[in-house]
C-alpha positions as CSV (number, residue, x, y, z in Angstrom):
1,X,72.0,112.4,107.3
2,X,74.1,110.9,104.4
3,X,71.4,111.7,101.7
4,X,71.4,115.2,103.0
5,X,74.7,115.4,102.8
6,X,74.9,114.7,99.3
7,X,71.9,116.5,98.2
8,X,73.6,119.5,99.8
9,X,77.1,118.7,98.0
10,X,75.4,118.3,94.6
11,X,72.6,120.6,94.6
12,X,71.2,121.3,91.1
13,X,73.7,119.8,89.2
14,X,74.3,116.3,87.9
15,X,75.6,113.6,90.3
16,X,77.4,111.9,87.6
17,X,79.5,115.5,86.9
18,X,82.8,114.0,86.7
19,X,83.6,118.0,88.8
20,X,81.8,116.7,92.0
21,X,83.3,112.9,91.2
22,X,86.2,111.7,89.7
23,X,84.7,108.2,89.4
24,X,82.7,109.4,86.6
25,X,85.8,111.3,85.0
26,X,86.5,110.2,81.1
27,X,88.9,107.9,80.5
28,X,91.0,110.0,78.2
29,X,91.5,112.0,81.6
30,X,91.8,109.3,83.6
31,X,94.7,108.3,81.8
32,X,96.7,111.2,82.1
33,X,96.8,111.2,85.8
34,X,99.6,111.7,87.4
35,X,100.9,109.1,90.2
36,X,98.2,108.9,92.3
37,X,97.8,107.0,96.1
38,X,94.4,106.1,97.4
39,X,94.0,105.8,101.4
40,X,91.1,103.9,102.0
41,X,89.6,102.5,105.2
42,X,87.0,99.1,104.9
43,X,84.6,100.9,106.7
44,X,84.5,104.3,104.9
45,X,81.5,105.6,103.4
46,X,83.8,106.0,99.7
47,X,85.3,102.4,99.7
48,X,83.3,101.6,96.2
49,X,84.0,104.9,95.1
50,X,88.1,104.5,95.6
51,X,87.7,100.8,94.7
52,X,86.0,101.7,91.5
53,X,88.0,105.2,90.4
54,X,91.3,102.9,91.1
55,X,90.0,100.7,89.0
56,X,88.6,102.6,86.2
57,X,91.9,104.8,85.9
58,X,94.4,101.5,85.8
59,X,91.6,100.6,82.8
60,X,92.0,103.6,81.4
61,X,95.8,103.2,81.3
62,X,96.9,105.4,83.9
63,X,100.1,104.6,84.7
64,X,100.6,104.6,89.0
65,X,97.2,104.6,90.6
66,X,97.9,102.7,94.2
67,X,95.2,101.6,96.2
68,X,95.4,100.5,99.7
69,X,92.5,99.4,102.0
70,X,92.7,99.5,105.5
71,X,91.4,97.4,108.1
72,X,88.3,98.6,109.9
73,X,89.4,102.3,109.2
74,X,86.9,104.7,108.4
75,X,86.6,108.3,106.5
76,X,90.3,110.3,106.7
77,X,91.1,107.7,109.5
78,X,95.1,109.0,108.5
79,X,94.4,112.3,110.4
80,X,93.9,110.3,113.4
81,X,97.2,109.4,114.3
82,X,96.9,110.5,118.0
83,X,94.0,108.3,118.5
84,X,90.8,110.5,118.2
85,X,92.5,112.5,120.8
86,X,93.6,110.1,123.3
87,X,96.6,111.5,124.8
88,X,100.1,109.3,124.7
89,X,97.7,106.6,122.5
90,X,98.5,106.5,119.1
91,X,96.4,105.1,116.1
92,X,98.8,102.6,114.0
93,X,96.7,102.2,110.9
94,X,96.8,105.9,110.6
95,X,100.7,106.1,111.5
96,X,101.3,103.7,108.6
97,X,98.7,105.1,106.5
98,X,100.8,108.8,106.6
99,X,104.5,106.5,106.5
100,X,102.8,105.3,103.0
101,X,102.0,109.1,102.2
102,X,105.5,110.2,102.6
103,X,107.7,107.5,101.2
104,X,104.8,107.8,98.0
105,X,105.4,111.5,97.9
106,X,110.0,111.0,98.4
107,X,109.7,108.0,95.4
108,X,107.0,110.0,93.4
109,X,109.6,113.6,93.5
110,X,113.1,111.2,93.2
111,X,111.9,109.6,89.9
112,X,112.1,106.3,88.6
């Protein structure tokens, strides 16, 4: 189903089109990013892919590109925070995950 997936998200154009990737983005653009937090779960189809961007764009001189790997998480495991629907369970990985997200987002708008 995967290959479908992406055959359907890329049609006719070039996988490596840094548009449908940012992995494959220059590095000239890659540098200018601004501060940038990467969620990433150890059992997500895009681990290489955020491993690899966050790598590439620290290369590249970016200057904040945070990466932080979860635990046996998988794709946007941070929308789970009531436990794939469990009621009155909760999904800690995901709770933290979103705590990251917001103290990221209050440092990133107070400034250095």
């Amino acid at each position: 189903a995967s290959v479908e997936s992406a055959a359907s998200y890329v049609g006719a154009s070039d996988p490596r089109d840094p548009r449908l990737s940012p992995v494959f983005a220059p590095a000239a653009a890659l540098a200018q990013l601004p501060p940038t937090l990467l969620l990433v779960g150890d059992a997500e189809v895009m681990l290489c892919d955020s491993t690899e961007f966050a790598a590439r764009a620290l290369e590249a001189g970016a200057a904040d590109v945070r990466l932080r790997v979860f635990p046996r998480m998988w794709h946007v495991f941070p929308l789970y925070t009531e436990a794939c629907g469990q009621e009155g369970k909760t999904l800690p990985p995901a709770t933290r995950a979103l705590a990251q997200v917001a103290a990221f987002v209050r440092e990133v708008l107070d400034g250095p």
